[in-house]
C-alpha positions as CSV (number, residue, x, y, z in Angstrom):
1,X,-17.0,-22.8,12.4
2,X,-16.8,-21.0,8.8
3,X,-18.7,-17.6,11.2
4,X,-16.4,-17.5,13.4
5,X,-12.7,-17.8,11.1
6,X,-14.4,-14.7,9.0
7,X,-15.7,-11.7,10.8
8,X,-16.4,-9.6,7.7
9,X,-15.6,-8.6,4.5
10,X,-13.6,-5.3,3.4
11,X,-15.8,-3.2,1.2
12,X,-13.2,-0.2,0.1
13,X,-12.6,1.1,-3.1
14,X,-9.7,-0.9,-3.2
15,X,-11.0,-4.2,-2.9
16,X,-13.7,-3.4,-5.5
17,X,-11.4,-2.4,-7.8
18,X,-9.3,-6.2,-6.9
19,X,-12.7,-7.7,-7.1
20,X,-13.4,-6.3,-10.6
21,X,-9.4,-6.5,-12.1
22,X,-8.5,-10.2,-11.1
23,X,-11.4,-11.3,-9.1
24,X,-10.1,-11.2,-6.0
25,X,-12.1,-10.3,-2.5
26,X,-10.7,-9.3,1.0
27,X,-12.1,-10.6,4.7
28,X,-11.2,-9.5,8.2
29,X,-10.4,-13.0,9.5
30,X,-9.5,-14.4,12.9
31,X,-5.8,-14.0,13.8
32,X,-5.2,-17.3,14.7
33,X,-6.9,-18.8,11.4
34,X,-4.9,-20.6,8.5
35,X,-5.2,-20.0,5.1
36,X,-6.5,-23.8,4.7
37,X,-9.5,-22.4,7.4
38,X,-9.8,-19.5,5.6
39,X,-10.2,-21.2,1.9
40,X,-12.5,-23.6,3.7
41,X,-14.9,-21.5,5.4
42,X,-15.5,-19.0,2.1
43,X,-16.2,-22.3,-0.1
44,X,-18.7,-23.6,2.9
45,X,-20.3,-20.1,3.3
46,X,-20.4,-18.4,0.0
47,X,-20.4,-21.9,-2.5
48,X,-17.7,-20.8,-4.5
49,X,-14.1,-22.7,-6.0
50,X,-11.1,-20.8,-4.1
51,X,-8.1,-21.0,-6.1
52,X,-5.5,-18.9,-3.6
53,X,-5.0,-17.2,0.1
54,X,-3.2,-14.5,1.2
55,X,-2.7,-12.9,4.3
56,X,-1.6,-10.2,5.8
57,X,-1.5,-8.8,9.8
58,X,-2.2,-5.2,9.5
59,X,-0.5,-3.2,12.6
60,X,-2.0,-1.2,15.3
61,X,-1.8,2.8,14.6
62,X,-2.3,5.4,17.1
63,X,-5.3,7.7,16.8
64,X,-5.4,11.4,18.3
65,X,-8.7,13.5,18.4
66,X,-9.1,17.2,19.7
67,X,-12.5,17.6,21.6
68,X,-13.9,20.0,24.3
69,X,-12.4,18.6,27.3
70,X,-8.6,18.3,25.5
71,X,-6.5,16.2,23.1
72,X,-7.2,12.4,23.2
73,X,-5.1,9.9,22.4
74,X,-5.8,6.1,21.5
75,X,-5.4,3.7,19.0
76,X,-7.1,1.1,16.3
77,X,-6.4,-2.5,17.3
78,X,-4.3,-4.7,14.7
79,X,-6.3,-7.2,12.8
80,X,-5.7,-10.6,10.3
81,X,-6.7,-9.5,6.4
82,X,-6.7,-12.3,3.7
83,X,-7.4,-11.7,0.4
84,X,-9.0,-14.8,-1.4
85,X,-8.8,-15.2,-5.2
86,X,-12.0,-17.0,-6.4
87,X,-12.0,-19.2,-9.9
88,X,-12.8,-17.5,-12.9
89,X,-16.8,-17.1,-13.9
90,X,-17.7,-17.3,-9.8
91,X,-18.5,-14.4,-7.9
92,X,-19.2,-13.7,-4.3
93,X,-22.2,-11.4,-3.9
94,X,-22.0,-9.4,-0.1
95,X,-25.4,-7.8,-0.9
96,X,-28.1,-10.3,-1.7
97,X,-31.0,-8.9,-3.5
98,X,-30.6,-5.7,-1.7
């Protein structure tokens, strides 16, 4: 259940720098998931103390390209962020021993 209420993280400079300031780490997550899912499925899958969920629904935008054959036009579906805040001394490593 925890795979399928987070898709993947967000790894920006942004949420590095939120990771590194107030320990905090961002997730593309399932639109129709709850922030008591959410806070559930990142203690199951990554073994760490949640302390808070936000969330956010960021909106569709419109994307235009020129190519050979003429000016295309399309858009970026919207999608469910949340940003977790993780207790203090924990830490959520994406990378493993890469």
């Amino acid at each position: 259940m925890a795979k399928r209420v987070l898709i993947k993280p967000i790894i920006s400079e942004k949420s590095e720098m939120l990771t590194e300031a107030v320990n905090q780490y961002s997730f593309v997550v399932d639109k129709k998931a709850t922030k008591g899912q959410i806070k559930n499925a990142v203690e199951e899958l990554y073994e760490v103390k949640v302390k808070g969920v936000n969330t956010l629904i960021m909106p569709s935008r419109s994307k235009n390209r020129n190519t050979k054959r003429g000016f295309i036009r399309g858009s970026v579906p919207s999608f469910k962020k949340a940003v977790v805040t993780v207790a203090e001394g924990e830490v959520i490593d994406f990378f493993g021993d890469v």
